[in-house]
Backbone as JSON Lines, residues from 0, in Angstrom:
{"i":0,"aa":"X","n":[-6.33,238.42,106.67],"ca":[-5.57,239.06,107.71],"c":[-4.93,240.33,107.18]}
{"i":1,"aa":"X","n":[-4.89,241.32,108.34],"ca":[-4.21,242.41,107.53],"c":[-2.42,242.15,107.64]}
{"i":2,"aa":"X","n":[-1.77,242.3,106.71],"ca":[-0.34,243.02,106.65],"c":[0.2,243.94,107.69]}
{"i":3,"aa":"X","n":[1.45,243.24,108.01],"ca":[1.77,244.43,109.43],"c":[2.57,245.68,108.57]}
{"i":4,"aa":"X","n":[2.41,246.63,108.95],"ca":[2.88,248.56,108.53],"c":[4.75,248.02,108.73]}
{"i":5,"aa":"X","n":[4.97,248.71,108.01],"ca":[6.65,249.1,108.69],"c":[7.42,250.03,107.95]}
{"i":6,"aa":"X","n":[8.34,250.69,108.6],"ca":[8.7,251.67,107.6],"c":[9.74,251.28,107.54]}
{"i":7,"aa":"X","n":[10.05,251.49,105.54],"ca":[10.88,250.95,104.96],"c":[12.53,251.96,105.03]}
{"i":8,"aa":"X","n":[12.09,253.08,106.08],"ca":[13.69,253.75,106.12],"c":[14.25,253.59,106.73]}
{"i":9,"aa":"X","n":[13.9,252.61,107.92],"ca":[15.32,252.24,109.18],"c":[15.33,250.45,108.94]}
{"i":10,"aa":"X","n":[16.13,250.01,109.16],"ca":[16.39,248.58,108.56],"c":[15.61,247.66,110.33]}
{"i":11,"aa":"X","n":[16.05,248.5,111.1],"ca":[15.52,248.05,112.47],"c":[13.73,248.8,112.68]}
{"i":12,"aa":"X","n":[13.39,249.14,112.14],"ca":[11.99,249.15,112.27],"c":[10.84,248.1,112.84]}
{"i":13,"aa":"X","n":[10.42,248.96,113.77],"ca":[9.28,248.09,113.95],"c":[8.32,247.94,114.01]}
{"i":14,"aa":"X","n":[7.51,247.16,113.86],"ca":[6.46,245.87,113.16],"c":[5.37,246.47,113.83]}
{"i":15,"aa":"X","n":[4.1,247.31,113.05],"ca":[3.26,247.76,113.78],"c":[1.71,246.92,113.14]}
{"i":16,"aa":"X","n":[0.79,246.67,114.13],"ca":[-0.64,245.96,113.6],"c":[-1.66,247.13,113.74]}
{"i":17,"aa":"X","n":[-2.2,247.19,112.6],"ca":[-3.74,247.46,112.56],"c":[-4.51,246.95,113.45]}
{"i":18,"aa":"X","n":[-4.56,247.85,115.06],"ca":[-5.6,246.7,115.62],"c":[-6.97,247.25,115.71]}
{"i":19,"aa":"X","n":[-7.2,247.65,114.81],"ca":[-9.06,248.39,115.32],"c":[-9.74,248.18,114.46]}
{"i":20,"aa":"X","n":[-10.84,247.83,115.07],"ca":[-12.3,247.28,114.23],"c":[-12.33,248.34,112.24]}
{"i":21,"aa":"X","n":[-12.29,247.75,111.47],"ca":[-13.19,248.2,109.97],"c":[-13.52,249.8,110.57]}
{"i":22,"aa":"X","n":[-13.44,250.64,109.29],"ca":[-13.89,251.93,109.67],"c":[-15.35,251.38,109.24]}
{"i":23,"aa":"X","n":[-15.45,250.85,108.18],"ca":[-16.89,251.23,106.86],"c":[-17.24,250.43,107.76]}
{"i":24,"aa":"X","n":[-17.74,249.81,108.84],"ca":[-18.56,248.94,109.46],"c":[-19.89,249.84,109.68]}
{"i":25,"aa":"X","n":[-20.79,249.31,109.24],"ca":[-22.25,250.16,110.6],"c":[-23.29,248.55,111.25]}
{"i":26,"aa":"X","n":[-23.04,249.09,112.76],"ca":[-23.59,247.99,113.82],"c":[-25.04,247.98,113.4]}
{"i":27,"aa":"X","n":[-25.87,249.24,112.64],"ca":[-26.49,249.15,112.77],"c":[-27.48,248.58,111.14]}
{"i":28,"aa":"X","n":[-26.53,248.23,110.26],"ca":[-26.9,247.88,109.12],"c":[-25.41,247.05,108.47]}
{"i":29,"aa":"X","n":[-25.16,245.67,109.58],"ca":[-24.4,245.2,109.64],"c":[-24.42,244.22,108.15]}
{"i":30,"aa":"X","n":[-25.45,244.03,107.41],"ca":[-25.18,242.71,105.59],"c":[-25.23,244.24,104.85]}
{"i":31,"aa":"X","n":[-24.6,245.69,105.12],"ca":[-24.86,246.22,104.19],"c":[-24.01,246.24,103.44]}
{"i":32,"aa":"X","n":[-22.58,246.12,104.47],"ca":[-21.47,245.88,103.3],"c":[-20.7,244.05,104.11]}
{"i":33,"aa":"X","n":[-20.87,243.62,103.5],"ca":[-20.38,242.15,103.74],"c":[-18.89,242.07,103.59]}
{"i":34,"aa":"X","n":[-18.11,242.58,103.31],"ca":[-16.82,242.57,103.32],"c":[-16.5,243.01,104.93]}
{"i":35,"aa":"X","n":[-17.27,244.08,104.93],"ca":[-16.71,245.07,106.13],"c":[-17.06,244.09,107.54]}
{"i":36,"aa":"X","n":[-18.83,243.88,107.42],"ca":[-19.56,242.67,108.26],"c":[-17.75,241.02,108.33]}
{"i":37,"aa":"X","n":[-17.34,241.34,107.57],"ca":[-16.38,239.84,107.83],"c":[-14.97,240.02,108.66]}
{"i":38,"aa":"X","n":[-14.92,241.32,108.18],"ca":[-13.39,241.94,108.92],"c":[-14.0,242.24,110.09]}
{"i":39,"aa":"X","n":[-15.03,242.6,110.73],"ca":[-15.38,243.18,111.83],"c":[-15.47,241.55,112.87]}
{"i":40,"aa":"X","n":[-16.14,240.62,112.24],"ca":[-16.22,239.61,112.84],"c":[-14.5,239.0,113.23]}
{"i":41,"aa":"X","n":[-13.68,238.82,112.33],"ca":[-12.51,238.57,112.55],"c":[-11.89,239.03,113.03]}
{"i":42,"aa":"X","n":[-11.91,240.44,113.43],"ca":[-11.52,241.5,114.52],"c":[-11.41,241.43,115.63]}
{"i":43,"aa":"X","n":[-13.36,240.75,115.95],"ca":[-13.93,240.71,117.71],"c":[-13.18,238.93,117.99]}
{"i":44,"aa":"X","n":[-12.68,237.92,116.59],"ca":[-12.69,237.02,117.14],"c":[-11.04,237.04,117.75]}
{"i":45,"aa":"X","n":[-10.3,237.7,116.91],"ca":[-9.11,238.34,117.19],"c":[-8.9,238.7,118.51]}
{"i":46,"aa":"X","n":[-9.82,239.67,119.18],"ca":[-9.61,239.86,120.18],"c":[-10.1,239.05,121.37]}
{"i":47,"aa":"X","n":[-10.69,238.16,120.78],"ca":[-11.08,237.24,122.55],"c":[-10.43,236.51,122.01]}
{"i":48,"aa":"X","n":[-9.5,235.69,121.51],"ca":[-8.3,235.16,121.4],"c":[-6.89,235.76,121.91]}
{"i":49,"aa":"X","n":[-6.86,237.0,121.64],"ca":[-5.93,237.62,122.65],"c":[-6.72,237.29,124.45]}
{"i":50,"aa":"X","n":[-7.28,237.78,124.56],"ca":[-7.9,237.75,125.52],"c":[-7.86,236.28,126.78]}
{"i":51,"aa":"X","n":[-8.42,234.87,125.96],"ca":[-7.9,233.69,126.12],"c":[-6.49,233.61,126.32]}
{"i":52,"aa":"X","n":[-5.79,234.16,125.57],"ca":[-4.57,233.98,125.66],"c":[-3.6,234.78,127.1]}
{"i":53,"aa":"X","n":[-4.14,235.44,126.91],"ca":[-3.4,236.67,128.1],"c":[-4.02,235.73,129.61]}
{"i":54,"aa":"X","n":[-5.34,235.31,129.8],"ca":[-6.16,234.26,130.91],"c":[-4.78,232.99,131.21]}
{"i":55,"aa":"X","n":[-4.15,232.52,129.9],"ca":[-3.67,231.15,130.26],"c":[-1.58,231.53,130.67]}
{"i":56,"aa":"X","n":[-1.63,232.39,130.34],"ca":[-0.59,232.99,130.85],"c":[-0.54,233.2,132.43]}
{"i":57,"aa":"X","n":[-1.69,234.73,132.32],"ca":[-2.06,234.22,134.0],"c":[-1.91,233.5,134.74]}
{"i":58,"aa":"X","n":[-2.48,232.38,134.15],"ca":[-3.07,230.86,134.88],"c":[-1.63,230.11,134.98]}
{"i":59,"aa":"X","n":[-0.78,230.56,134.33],"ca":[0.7,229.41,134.04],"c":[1.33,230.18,135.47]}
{"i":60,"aa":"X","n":[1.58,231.54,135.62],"ca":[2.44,232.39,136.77],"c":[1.55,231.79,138.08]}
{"i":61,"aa":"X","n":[0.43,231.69,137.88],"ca":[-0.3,231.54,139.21],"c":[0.05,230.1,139.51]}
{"i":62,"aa":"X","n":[-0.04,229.2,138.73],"ca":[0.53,227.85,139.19],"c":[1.88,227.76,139.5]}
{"i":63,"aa":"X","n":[2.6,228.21,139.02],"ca":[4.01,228.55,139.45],"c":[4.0,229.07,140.7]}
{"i":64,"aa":"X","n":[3.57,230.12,140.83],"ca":[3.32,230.55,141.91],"c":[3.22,229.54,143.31]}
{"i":65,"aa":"X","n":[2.19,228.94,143.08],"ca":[1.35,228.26,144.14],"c":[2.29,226.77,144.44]}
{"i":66,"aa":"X","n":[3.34,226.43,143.3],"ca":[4.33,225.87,143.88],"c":[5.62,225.84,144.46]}
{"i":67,"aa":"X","n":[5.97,227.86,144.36],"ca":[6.99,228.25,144.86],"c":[6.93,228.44,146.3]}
{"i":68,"aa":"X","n":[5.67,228.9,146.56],"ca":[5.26,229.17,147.88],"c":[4.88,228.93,148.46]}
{"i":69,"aa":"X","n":[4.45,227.74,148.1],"ca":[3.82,226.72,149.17],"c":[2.81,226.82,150.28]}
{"i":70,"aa":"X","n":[2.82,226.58,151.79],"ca":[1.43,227.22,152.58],"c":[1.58,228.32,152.15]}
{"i":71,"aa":"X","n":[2.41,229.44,151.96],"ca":[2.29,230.82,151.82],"c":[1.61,231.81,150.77]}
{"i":72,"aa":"X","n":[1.04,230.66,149.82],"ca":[0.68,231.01,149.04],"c":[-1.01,231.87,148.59]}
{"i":73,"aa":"X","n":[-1.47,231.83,149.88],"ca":[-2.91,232.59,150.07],"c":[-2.33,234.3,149.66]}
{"i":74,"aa":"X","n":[-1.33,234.57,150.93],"ca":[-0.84,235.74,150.95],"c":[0.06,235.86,149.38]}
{"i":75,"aa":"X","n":[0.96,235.42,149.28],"ca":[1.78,235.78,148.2],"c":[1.27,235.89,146.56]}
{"i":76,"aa":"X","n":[0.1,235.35,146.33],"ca":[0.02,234.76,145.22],"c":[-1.53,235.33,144.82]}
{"i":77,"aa":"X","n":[-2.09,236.07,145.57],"ca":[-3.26,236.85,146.15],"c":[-3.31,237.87,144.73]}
{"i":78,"aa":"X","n":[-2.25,238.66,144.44],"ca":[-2.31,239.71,143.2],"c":[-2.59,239.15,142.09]}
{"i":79,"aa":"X","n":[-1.91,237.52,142.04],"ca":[-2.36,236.86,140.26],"c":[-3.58,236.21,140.35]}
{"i":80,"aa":"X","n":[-3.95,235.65,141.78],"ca":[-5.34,235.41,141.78],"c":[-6.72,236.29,141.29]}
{"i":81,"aa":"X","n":[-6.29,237.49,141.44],"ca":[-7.03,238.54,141.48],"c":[-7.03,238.87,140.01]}
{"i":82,"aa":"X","n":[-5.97,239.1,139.41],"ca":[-5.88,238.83,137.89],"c":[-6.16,237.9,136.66]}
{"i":83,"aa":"X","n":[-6.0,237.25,137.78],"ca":[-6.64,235.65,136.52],"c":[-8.44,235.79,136.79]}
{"i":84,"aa":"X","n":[-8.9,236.21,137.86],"ca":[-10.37,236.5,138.22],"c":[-10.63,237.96,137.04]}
{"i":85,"aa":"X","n":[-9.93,238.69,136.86],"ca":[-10.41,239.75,136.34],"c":[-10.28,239.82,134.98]}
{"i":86,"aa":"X","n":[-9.05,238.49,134.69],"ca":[-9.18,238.21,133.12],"c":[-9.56,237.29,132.25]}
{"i":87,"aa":"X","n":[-10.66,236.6,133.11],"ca":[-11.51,235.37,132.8],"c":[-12.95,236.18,132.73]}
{"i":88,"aa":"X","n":[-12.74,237.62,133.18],"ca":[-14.42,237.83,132.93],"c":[-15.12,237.91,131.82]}
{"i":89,"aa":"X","n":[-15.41,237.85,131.06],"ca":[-15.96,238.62,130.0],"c":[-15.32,237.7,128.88]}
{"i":90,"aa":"X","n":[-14.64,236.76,129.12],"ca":[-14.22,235.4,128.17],"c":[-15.02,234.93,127.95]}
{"i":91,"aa":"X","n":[-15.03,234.57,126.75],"ca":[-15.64,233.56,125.85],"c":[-16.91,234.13,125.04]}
{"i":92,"aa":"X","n":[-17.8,232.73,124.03],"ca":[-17.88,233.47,123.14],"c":[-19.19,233.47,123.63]}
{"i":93,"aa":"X","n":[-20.39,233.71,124.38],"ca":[-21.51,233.99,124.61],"c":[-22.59,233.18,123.76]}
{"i":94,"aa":"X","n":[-22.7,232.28,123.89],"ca":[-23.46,231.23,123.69],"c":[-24.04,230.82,125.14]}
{"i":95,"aa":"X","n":[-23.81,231.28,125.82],"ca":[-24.75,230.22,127.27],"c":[-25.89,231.53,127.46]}
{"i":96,"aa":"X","n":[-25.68,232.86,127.21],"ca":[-27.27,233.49,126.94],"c":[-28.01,234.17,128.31]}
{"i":97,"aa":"X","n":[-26.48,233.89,128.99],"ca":[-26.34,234.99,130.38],"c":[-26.78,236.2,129.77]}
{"i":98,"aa":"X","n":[-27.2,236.94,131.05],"ca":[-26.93,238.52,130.68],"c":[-25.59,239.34,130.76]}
{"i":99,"aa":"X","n":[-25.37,240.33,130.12],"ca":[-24.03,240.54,129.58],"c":[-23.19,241.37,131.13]}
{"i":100,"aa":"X","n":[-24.36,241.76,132.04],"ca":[-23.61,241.87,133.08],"c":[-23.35,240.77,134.2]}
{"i":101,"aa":"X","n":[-23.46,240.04,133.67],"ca":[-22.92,238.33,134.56],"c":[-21.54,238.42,134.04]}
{"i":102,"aa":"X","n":[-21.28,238.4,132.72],"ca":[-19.91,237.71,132.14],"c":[-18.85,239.19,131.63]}
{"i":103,"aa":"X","n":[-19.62,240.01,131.71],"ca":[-18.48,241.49,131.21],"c":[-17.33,241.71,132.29]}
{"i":104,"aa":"X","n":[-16.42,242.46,132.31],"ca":[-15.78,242.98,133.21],"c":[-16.39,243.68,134.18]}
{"i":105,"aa":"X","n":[-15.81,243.86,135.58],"ca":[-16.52,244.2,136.73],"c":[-16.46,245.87,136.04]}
{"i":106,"aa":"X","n":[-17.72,246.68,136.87],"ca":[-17.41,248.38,135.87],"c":[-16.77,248.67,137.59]}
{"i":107,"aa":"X","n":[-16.27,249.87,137.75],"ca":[-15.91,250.64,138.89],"c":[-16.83,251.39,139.43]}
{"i":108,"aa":"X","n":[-17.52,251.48,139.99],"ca":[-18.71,252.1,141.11],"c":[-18.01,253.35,141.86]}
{"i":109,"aa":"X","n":[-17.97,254.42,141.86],"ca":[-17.54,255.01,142.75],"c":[-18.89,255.88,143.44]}
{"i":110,"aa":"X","n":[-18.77,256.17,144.97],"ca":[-19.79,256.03,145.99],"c":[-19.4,257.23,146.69]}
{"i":111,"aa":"X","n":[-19.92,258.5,146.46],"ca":[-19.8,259.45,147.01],"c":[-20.18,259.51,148.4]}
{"i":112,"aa":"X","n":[-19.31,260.23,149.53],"ca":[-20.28,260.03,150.96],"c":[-20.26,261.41,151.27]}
């Protein structure tokens, strides 16, 4: 794991992460450096773990939700529905061998008239 940054001249400083993929990585000659190939993997797993994580959060407000509001809850509760749909896409780790536009995030289409 990397070490979080902080600078050592304000006593209240704060706590910054390295969050971006290995520079020395190449996708395209990924066993060339095996160190780099391991941080890169721990990186992408890093981030669909955030990812999972941010989904079950969602999922906790929306149940809340759906018991604050009771019948009303089609209308009221409609924005986290929509969010928990948009942050379940592209979850998980791709083993079922879909194509990657089944499970990615929706892209934005815009439709000139």
């Amino acid at each position: 794991l990397q070490s979080p940054r902080r600078d050592p001249s304000t006593p209240e400083a704060k706590v910054e992460f390295d969050e971006r993929p290995p520079d020395d990585f190449d996708p395209k000659n990924p066993y060339g450096d095996p160190v780099a190939m391991l941080e890169y993997r721990e990186h992408l797993v890093r981030e669909k773990w955030i990812q999972i994580e941010t989904a079950k959060i969602i999922r906790d407000r929306l149940r809340w939700c759906y018991r604050i509001e009771g019948v009303n809850h089609h209308q009221k509760c409609r924005h986290l529905v929509d969010q928990y749909l948009e942050s379940t896409r592209g979850v998980g780790w791709g083993k079922d061998h879909r194509p990657a536009d089944l499970h990615e995030p929706k892209k934005v289409v815009e439709v000139e008239d």
